[in-house]
PQR file with spaces between the fields and no chain letter, atoms N, CA, C, O and H, PARSE charges and radii, in Angstrom:
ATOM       1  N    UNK     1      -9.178    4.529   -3.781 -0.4000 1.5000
ATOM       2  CA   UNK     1      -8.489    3.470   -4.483 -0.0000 2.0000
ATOM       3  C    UNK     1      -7.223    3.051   -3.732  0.5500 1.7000
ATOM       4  O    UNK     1      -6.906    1.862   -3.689 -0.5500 1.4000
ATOM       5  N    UNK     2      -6.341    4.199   -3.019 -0.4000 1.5000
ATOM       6  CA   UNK     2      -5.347    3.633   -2.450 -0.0000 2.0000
ATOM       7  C    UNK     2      -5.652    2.333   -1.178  0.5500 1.7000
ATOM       8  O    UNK     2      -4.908    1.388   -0.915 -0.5500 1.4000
ATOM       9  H    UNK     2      -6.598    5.165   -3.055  0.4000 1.0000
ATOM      10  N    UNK     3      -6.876    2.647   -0.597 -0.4000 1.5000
ATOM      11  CA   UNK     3      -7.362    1.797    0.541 -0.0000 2.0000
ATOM      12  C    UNK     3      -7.433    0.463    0.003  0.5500 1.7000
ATOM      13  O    UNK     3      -7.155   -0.555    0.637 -0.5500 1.4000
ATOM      14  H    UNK     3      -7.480    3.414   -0.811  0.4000 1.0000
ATOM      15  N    UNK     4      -7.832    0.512   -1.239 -0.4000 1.5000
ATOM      16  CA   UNK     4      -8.162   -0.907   -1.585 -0.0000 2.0000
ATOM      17  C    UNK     4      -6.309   -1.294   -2.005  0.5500 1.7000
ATOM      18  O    UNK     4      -5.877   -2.357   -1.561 -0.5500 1.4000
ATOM      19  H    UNK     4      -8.058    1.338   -1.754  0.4000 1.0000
ATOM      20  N    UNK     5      -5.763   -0.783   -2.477 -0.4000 1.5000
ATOM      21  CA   UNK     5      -4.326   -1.505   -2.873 -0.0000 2.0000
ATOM      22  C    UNK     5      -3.522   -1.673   -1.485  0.5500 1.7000
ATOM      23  O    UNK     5      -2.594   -2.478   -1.402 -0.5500 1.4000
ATOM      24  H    UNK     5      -6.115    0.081   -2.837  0.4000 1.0000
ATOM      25  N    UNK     6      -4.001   -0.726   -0.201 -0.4000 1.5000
ATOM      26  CA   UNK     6      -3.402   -1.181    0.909 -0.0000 2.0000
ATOM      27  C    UNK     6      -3.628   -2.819    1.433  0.5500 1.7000
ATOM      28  O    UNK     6      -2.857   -3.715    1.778 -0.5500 1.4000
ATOM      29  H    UNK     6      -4.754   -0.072   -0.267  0.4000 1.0000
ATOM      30  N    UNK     7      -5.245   -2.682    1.283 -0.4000 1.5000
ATOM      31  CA   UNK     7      -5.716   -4.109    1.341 -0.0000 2.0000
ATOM      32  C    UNK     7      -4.991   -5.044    0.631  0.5500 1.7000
ATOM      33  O    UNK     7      -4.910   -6.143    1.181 -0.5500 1.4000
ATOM      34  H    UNK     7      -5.872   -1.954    1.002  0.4000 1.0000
ATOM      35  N    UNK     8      -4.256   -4.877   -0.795 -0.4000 1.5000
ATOM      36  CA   UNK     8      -4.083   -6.024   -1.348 -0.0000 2.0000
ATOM      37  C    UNK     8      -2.220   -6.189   -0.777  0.5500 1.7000
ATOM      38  O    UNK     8      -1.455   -5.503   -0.100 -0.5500 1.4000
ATOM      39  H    UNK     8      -4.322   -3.985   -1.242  0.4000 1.0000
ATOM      40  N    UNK     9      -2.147   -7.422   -1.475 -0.4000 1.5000
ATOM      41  CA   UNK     9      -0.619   -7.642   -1.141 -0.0000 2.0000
ATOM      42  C    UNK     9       0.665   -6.777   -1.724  0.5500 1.7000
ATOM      43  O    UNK     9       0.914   -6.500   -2.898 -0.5500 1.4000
ATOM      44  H    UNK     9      -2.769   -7.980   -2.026  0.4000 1.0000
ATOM      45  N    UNK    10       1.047   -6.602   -1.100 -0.4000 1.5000
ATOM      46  CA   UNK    10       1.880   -5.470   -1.380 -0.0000 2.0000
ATOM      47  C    UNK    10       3.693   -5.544   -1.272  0.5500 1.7000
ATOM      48  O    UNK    10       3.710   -5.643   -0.045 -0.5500 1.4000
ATOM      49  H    UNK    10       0.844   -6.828   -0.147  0.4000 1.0000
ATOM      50  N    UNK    11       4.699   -5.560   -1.532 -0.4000 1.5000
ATOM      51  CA   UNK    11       5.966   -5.611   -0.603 -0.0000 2.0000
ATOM      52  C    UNK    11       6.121   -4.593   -0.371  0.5500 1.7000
ATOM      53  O    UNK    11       5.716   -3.750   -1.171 -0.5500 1.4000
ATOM      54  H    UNK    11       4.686   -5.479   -2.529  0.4000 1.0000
ATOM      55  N    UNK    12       6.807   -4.180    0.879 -0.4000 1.5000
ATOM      56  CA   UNK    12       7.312   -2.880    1.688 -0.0000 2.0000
ATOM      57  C    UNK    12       7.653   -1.637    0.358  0.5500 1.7000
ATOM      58  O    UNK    12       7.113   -0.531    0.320 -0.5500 1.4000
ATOM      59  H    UNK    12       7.136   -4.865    1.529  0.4000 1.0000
ATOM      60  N    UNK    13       8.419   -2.026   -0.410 -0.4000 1.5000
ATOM      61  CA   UNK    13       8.465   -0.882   -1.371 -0.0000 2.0000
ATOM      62  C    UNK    13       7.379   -0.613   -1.793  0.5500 1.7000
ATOM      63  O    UNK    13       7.225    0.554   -1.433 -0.5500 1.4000
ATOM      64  H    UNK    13       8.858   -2.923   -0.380  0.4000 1.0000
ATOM      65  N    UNK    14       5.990   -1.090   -2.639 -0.4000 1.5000
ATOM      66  CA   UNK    14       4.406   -1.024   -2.785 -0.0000 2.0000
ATOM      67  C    UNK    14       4.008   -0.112   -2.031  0.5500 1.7000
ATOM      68  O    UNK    14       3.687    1.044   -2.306 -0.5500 1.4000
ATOM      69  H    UNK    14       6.115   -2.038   -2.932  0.4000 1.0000
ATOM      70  N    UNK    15       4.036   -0.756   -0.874 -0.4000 1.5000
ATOM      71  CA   UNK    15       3.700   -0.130    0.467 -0.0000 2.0000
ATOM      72  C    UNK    15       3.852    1.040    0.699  0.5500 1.7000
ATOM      73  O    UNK    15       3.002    1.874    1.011 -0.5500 1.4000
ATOM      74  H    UNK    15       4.296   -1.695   -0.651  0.4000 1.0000
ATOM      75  N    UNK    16       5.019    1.162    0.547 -0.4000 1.5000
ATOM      76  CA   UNK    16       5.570    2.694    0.717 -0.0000 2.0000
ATOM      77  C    UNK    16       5.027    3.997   -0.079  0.5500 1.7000
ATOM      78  O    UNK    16       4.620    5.074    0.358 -0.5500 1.4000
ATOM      79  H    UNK    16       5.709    0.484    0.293  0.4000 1.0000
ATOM      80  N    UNK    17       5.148    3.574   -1.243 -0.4000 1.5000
ATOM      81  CA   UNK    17       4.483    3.892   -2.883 -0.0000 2.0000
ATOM      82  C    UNK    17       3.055    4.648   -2.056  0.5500 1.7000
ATOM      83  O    UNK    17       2.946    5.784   -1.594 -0.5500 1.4000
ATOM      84  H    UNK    17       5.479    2.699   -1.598  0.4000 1.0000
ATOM      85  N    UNK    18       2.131    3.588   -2.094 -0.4000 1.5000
ATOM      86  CA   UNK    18       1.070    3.574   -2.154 -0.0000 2.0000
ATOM      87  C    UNK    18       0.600    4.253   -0.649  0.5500 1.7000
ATOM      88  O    UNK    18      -0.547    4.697   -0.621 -0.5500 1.4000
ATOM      89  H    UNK    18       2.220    2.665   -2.469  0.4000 1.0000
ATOM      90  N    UNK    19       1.324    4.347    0.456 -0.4000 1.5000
ATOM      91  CA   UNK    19       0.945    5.332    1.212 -0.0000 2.0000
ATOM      92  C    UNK    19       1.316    6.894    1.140  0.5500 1.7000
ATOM      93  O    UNK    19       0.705    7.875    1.565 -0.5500 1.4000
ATOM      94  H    UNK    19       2.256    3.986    0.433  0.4000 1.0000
ATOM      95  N    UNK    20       2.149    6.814    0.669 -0.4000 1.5000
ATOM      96  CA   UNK    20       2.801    8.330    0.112 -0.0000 2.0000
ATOM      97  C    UNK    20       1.941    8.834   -1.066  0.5500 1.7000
ATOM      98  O    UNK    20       1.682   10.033   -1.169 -0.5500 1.4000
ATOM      99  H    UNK    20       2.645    6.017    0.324  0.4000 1.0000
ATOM     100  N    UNK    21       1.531    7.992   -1.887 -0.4000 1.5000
ATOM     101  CA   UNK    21       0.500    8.410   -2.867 -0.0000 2.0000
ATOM     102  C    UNK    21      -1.147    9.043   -1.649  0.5500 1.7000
ATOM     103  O    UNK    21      -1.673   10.132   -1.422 -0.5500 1.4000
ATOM     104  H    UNK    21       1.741    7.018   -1.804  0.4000 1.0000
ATOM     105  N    UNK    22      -1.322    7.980   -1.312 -0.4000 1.5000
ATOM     106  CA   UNK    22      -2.486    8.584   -0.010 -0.0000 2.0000
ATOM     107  C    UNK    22      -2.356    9.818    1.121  0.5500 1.7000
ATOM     108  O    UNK    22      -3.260   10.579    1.464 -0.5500 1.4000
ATOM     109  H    UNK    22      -0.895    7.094   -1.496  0.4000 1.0000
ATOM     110  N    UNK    23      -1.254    9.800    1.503 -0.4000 1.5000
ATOM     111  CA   UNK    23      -1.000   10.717    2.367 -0.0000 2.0000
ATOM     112  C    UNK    23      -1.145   12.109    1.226  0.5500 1.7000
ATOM     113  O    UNK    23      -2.031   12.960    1.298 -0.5500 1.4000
ATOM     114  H    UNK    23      -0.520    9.182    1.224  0.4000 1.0000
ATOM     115  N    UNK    24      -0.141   12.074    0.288 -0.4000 1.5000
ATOM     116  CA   UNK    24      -0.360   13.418   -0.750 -0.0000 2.0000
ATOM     117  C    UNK    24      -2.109   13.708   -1.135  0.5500 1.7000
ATOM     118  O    UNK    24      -2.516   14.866   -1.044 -0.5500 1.4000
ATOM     119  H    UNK    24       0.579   11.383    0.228  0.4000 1.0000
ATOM     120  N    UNK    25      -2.854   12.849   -1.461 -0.4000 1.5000
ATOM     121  CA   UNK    25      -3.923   12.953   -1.657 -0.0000 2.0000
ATOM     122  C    UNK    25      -5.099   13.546   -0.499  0.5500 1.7000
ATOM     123  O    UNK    25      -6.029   14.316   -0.738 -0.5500 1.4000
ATOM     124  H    UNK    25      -2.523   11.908   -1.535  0.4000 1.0000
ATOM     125  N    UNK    26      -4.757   12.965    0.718 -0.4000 1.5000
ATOM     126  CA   UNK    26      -5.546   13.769    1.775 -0.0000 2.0000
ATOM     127  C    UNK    26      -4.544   15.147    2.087  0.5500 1.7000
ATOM     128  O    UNK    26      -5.041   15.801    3.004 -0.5500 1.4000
ATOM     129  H    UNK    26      -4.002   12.339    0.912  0.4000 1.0000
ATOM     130  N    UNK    27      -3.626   15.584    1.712 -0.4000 1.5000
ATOM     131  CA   UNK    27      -3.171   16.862    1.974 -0.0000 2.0000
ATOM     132  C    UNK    27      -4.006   17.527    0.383  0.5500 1.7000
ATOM     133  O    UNK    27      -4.956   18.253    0.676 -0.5500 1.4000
ATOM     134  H    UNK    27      -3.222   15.053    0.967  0.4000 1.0000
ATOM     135  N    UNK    28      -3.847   17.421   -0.707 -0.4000 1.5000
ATOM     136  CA   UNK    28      -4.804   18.138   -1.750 -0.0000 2.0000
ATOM     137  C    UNK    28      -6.112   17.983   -1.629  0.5500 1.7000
ATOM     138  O    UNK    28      -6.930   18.707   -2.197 -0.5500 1.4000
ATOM     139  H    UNK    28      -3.076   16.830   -0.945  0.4000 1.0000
ATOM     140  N    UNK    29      -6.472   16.772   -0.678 -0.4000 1.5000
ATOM     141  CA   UNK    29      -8.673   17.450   -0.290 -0.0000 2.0000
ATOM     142  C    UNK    29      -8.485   18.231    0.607  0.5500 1.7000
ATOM     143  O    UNK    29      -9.439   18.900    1.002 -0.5500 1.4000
ATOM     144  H    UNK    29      -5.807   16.185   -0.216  0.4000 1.0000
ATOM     145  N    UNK    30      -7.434   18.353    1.091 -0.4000 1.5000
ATOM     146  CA   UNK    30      -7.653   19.396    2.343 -0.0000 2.0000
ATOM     147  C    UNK    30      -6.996   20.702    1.755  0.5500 1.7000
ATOM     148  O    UNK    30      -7.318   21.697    2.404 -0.5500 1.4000
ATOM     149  H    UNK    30      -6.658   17.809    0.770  0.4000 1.0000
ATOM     150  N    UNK    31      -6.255   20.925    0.815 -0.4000 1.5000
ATOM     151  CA   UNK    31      -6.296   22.304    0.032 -0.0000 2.0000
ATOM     152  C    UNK    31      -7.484   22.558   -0.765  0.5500 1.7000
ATOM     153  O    UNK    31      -7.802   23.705   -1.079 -0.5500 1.4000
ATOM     154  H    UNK    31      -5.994   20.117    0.288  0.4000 1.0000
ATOM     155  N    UNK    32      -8.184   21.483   -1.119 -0.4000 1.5000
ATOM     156  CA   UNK    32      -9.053   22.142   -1.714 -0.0000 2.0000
ATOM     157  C    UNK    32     -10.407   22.912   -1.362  0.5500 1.7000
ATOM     158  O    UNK    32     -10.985   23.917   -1.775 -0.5500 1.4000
ATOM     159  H    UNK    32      -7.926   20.551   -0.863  0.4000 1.0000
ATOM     160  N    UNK    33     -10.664   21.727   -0.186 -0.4000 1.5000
ATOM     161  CA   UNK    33     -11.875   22.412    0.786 -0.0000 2.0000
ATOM     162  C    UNK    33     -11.387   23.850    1.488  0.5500 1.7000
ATOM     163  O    UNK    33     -12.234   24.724    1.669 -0.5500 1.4000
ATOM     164  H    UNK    33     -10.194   20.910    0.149  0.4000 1.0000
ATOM     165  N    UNK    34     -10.006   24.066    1.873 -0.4000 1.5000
ATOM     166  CA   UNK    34      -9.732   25.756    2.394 -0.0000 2.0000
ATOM     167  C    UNK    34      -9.561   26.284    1.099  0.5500 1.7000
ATOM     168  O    UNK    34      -9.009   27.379    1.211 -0.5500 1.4000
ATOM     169  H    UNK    34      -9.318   23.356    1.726  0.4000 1.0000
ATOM     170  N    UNK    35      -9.807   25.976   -0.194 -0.4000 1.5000
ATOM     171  CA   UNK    35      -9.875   26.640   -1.400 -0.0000 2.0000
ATOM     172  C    UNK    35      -8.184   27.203   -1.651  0.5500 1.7000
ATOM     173  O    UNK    35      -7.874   28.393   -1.709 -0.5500 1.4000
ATOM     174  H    UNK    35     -10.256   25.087   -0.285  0.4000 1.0000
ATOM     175  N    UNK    36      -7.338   26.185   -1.762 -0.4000 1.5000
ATOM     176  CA   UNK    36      -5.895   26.828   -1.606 -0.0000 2.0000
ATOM     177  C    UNK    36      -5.051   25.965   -2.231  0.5500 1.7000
ATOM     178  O    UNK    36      -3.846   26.142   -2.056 -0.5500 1.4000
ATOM     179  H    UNK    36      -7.590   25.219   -1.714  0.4000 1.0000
ATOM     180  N    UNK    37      -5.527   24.801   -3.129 -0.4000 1.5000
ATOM     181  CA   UNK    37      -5.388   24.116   -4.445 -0.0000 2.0000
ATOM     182  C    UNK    37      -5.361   25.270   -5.782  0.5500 1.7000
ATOM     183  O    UNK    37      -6.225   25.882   -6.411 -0.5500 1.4000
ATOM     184  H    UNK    37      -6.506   24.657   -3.271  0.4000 1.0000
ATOM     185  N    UNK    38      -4.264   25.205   -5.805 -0.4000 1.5000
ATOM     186  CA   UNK    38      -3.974   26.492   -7.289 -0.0000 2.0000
ATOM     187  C    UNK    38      -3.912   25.357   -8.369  0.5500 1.7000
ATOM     188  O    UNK    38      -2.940   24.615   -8.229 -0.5500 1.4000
ATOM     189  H    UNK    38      -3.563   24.708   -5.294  0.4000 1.0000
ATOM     190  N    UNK    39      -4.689   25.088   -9.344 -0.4000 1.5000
ATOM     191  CA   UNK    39      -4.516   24.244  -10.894 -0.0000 2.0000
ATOM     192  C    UNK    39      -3.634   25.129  -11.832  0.5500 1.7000
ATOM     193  O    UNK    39      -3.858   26.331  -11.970 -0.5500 1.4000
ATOM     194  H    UNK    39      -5.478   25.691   -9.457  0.4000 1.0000
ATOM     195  N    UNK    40      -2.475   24.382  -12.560 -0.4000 1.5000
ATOM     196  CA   UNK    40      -2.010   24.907  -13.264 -0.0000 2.0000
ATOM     197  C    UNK    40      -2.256   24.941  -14.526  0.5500 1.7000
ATOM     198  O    UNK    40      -2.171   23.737  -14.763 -0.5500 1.4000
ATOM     199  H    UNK    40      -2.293   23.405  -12.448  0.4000 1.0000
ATOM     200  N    UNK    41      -2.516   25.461  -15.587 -0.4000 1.5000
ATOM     201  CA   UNK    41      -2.633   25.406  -16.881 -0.0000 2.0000
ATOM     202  C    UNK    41      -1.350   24.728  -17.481  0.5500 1.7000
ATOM     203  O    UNK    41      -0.137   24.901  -17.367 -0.5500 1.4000
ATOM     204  H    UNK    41      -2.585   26.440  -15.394  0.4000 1.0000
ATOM     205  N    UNK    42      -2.308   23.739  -18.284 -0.4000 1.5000
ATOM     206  CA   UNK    42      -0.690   22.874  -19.236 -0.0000 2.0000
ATOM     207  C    UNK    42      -0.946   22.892  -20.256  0.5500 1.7000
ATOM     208  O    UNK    42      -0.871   24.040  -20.695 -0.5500 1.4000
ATOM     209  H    UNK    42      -3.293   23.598  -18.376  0.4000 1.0000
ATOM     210  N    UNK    43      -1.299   22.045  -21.110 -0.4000 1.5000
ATOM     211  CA   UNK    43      -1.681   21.880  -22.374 -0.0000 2.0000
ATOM     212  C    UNK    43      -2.892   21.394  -22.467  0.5500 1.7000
ATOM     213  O    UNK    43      -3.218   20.988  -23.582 -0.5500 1.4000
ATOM     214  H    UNK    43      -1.359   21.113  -20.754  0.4000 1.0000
ATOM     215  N    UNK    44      -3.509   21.333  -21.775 -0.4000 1.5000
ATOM     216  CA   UNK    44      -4.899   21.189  -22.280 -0.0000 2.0000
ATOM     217  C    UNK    44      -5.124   19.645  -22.067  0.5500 1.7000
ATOM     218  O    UNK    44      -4.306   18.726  -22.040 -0.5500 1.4000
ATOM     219  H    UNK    44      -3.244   21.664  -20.870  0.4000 1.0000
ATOM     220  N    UNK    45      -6.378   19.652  -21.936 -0.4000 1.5000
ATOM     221  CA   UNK    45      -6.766   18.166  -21.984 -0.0000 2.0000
ATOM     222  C    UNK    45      -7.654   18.102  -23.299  0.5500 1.7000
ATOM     223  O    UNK    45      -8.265   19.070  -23.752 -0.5500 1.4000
ATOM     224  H    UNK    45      -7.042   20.398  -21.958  0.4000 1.0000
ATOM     225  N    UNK    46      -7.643   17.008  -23.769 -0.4000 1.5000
ATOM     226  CA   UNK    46      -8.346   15.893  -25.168 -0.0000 2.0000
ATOM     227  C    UNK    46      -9.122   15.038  -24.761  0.5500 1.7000
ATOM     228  O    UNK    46      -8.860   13.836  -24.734 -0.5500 1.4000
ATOM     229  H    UNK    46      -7.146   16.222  -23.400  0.4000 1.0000
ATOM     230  N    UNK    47     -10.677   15.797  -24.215 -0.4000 1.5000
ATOM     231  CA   UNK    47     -11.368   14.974  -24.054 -0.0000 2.0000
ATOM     232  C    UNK    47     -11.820   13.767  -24.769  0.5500 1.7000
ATOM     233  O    UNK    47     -12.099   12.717  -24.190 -0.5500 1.4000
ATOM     234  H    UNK    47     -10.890   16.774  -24.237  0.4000 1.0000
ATOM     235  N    UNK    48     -11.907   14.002  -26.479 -0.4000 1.5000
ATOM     236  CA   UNK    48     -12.426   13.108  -26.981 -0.0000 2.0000
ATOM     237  C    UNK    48     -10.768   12.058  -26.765  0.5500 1.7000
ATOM     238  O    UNK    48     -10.812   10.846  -26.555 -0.5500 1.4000
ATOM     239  H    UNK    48     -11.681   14.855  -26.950  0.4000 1.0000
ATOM     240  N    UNK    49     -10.013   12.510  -26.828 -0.4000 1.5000
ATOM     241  CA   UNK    49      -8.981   10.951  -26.909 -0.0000 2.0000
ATOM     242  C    UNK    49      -9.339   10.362  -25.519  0.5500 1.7000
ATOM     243  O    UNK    49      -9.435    9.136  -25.463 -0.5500 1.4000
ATOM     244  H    UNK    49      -9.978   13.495  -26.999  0.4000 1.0000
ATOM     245  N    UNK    50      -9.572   11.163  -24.267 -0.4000 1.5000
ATOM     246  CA   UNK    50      -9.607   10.721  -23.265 -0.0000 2.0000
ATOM     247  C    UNK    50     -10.698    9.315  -23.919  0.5500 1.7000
ATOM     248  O    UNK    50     -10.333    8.331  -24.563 -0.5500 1.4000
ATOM     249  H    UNK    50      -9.494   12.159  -24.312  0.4000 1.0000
ATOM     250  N    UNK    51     -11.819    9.618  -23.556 -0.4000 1.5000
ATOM     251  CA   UNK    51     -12.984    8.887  -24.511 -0.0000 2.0000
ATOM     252  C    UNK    51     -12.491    8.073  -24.984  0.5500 1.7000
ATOM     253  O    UNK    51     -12.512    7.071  -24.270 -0.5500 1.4000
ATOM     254  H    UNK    51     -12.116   10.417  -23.034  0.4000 1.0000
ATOM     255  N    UNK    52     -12.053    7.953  -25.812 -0.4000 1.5000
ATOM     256  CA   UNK    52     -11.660    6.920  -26.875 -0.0000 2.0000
ATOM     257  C    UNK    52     -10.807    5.964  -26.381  0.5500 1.7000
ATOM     258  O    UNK    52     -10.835    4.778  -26.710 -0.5500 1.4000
ATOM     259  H    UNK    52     -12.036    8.767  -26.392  0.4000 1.0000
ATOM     260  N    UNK    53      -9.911    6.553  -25.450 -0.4000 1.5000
ATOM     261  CA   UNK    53      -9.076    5.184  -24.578 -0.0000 2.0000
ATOM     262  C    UNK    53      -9.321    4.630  -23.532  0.5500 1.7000
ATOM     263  O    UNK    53      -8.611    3.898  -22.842 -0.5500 1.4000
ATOM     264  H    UNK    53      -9.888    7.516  -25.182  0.4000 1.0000
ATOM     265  N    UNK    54     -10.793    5.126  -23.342 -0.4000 1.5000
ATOM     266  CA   UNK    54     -11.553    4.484  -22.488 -0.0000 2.0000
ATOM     267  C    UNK    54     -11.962    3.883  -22.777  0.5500 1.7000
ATOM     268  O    UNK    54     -11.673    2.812  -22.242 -0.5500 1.4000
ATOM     269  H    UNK    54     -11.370    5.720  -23.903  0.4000 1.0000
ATOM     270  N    UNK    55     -12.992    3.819  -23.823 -0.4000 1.5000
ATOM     271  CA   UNK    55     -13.483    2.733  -24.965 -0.0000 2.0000
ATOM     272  C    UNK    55     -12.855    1.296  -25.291  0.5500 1.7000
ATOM     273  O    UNK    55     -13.147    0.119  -25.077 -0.5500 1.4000
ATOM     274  H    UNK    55     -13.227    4.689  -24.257  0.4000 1.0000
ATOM     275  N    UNK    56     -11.527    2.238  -26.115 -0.4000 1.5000
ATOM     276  CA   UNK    56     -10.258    0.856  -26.092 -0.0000 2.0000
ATOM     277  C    UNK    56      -9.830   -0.214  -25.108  0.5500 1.7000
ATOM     278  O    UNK    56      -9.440   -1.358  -25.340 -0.5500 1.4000
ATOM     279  H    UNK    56     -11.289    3.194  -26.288  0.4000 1.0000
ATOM     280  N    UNK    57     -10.037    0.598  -23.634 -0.4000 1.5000
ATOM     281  CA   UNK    57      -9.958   -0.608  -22.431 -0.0000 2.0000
ATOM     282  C    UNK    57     -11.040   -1.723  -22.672  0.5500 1.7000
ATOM     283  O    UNK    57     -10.776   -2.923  -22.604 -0.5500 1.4000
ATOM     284  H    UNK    57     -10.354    1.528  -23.446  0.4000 1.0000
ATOM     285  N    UNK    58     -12.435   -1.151  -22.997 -0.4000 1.5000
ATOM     286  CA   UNK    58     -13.711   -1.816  -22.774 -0.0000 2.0000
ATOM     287  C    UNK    58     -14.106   -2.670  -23.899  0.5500 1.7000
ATOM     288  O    UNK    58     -15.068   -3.418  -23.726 -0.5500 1.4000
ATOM     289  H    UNK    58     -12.650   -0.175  -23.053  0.4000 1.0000
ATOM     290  N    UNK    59     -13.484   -2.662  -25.054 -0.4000 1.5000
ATOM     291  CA   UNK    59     -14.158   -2.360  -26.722 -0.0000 2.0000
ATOM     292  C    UNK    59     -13.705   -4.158  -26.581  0.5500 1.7000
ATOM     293  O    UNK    59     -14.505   -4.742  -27.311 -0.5500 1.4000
ATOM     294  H    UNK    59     -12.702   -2.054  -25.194  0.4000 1.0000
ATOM     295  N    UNK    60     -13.118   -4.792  -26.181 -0.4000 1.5000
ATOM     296  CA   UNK    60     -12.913   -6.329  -26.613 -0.0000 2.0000
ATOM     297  C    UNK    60     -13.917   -7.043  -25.283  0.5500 1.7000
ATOM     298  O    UNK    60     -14.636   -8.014  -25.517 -0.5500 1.4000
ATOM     299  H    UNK    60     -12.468   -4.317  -25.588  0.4000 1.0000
ATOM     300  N    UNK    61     -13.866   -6.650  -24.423 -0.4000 1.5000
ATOM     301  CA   UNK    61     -15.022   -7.328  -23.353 -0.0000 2.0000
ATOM     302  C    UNK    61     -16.725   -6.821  -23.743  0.5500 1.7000
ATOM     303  O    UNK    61     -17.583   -7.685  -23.560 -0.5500 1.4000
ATOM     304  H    UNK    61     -13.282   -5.861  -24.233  0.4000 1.0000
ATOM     305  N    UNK    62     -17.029   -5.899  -24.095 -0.4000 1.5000
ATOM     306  CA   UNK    62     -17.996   -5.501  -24.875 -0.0000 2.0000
ATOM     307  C    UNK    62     -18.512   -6.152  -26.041  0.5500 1.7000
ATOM     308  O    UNK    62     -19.683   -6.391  -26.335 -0.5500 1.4000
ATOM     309  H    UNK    62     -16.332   -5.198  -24.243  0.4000 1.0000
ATOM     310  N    UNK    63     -17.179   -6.465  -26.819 -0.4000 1.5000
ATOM     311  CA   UNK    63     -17.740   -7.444  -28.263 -0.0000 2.0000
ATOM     312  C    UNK    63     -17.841   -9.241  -27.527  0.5500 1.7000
ATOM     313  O    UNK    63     -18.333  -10.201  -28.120 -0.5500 1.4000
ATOM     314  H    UNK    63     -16.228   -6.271  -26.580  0.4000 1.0000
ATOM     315  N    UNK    64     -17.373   -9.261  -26.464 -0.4000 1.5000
ATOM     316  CA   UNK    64     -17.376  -10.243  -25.939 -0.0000 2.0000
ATOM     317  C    UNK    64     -18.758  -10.966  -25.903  0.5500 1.7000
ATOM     318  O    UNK    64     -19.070  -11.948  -26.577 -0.5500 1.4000
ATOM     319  H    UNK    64     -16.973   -8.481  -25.982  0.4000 1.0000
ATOM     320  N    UNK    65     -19.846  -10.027  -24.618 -0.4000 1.5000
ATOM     321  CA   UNK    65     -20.828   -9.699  -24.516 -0.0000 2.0000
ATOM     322  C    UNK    65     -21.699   -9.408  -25.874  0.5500 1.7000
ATOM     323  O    UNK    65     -22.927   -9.451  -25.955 -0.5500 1.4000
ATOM     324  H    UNK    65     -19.593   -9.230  -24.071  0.4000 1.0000
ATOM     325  N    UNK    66     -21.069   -9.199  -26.585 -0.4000 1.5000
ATOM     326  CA   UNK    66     -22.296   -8.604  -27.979 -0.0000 2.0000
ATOM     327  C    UNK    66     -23.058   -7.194  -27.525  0.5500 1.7000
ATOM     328  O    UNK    66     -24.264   -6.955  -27.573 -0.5500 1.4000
ATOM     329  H    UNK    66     -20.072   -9.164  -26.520  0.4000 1.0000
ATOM     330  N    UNK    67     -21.763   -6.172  -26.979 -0.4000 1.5000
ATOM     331  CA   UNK    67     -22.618   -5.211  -26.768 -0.0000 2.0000
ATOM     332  C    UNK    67     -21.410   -4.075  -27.603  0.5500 1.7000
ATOM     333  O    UNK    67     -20.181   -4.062  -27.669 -0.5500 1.4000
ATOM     334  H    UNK    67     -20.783   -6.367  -26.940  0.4000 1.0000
ATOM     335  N    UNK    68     -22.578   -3.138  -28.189 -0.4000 1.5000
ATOM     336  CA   UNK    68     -22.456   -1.996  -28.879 -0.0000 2.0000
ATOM     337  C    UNK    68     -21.738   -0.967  -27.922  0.5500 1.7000
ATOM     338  O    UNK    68     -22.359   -0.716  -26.889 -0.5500 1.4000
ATOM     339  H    UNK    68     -23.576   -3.148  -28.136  0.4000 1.0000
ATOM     340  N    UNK    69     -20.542   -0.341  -28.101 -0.4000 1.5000
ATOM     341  CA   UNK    69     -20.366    0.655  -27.843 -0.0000 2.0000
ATOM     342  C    UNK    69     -20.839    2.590  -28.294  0.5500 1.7000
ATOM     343  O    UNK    69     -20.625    2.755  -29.495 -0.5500 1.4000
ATOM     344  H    UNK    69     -20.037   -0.545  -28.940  0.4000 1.0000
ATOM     345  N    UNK    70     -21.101    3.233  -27.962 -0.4000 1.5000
ATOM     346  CA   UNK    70     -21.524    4.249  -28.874 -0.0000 2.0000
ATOM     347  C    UNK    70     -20.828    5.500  -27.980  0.5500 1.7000
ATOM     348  O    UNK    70     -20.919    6.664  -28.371 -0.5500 1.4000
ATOM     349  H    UNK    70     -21.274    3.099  -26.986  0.4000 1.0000
């Protein structure tokens, strides 16, 4: 995803953002493939809310369409 926001227009601050976001990201695939990515325990994730505010993004272009969410 960062490749594609490099592509788009950006100002130097963006820019900056968004390569530092990429650069961090190929240093954590590369902890993870030497298996040296430690996950921390937080509070847990909520899958079903996750779900559900996924839905909420989709739920007015869906009724748009005349399509059922389930």
């Amino acid at each position: 995803m960062t490749e594609l926001l490099l592509d788009s227009q950006l100002d130097e601050e963006q820019r900056e953002y968004v390569q530092t976001i990429r650069k961090d990201d190929i240093l954590d695939f590369s902890k993870i493939e030497a298996g040296l990515l430690d996950l921390e325990v937080g509070d847990g994730f909520d899958l079903r809310e996750c779900i559900e505010d996924c839905l909420d993004l989709v739920a007015q272009k869906a009724s748009e369409k005349q399509l059922d969410l389930a």
